[in-house]
C-alpha positions, 0 to 999 in steps of 0.5 A: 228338706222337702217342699212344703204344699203350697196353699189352695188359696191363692188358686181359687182367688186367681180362677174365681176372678175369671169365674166372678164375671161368668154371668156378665159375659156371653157365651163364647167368653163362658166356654173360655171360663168353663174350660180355664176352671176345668183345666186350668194346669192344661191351659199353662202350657197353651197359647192364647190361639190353643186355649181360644180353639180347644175352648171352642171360642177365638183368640179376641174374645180370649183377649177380651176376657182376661183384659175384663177379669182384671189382667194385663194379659194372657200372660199376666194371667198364666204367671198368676195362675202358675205362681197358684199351681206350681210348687216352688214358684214365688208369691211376688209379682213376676212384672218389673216396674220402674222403681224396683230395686237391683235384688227386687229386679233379680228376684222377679227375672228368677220367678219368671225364668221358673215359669218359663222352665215349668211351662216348657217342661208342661208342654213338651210331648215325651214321644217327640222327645224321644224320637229327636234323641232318635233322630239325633243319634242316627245323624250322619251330620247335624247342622244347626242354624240360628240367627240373633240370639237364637244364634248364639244357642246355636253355637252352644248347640253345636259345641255340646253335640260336637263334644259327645263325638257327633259331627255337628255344625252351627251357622249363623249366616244366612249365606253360608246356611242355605249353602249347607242346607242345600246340600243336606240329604237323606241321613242329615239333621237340620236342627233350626232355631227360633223362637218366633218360628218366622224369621226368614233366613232360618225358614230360607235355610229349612226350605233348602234342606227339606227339598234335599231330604234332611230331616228338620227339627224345630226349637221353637216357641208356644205359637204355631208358626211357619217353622213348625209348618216345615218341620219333621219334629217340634220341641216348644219353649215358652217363653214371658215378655215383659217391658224390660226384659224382650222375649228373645232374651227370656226365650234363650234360658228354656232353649238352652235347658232344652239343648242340655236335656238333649244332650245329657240323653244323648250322652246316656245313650252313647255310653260308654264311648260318650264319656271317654269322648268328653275325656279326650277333649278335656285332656285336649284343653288342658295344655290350653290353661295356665 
């Protein structure tokens, strides 16, 4: 059964809360509010330091604005707006507080992991995209470094590309990243993950296999950040933060769909070698069930 179309209503009562203080606010804050009604499905997909710059006006006087129109935060006002905006996306409000129930709880962790998808989805660029499959396929190795949670996607990684019969490694250790990455060379992908895009022993790792001549790939977060400063090619996620549920934690659902999506590409690509690959591993496993 198909989707129904949602209402324009709860649109226009999120954007005319940002709209009602136009006349109180001064100029900086109104080309904010001018670009935010204009494109309010572009601005989904931004941070707060894109919104301030594509609007012409900073990151404090966005802060400002929304915190004076009502919200919590950007973030608070980007759930709202996307809850208005995206079909599918429920009424209730995202934010856990203290006394809700177990089912409520899981409620709000599903309606927020949709924006996250739906934002991620928003702000990825279809010719980057490509050109990582590209870059992916024509590897001769793939090593994949992750630290924290980041490394536990990267394990995940790096057992799904091994799967398709690419030879793909994850390293979760600092030590033992910078050693491979350093000697990484021309043909060579280095796939970093982090969500923050500045954790150091992922940064340490990329600088070594940048000056060997590896080509790098970053997945990482919304923000500008110093991986994204090093890498060939970027692939972003958002990701929402709450008081209950850390960002690291929230980060981890679009990364790992990210990584899906790749590797669903790759196996199209790699047809039909790709599917008779994923059957020896499973004949493999099979002796290793009950």
């Amino acid at each position: 059964m198909p989707l129904s179309k949602p209402s324009p209503q709860p649109e226009i009562s999120v954007l005319k809360r940002i709209q009602a203080i136009r006349t109180e606010v001064g100029e900086s804050s109104s080309r904010l509010i001018d670009y935010i009604v204009g494109s309010p499905r572009t601005v989904l997909s931004q941070s707060i330091t894109e919104l301030a710059e594509a609007a012409g006006s900073s990151e404090p006087t966005a802060v400002r604005l929304f915190r004076r129109a009502g919200f919590r935060s950007f973030q608070d006002f980007k759930i709202r707006l996307a809850q208005s905006l995206v079909p599918g996306v429920s009424s209730l409000n995202p934010e856990i507080a203290p006394h809700d129930t177990a089912l409520q709880v899981l409620e709000k962790v599903f309606a927020t992991s949709q924006i996250t998808l739906r934002e991620t989805l928003a702000h990825t660029d279809e010719e980057v995209l490509e050109r990582v499959v590209v870059a992916l396929l024509g590897a001769r190795k793939i090593e994949v470094v992750g630290c924290g949670v980041s490394g536990i996607v990267a394990l995940d990684t790096a057992h799904k590309l091994s799967r398709l019969g690419l030879v793909s490694r994850a390293h979760n250790d600092p030590y033992f990243a910078a050693q491979v990455c350093a000697l990484a060379g021309p043909g060579d992908v280095v796939l970093a993950i982090s969500h923050t895009g500045s954790t150091r022993d992922v940064l340490d790792a990329v600088e070594l296999a940048r000056d060997s001549g590896a080509t790098v790939i970053a997945l990482t977060g919304l923000k500008r950040s110093p991986l994204t400063q090093l890498a060939d090619l970027t692939l972003r996620t958002s990701s929402p933060e709450s008081s209950y549920r850390s960002e690291a934690i929230a980060s981890r659902i679009a990364q790992l769909c990210m990584v899906d999506a790749l590797c669903v590409t790759l196996h199209l690509r790699l047809e039909p070698l790709s599917s008779e690959r994923l059957r020896k591993t499973r004949e493999a496993l099979k002796e290793k069930r009950l």
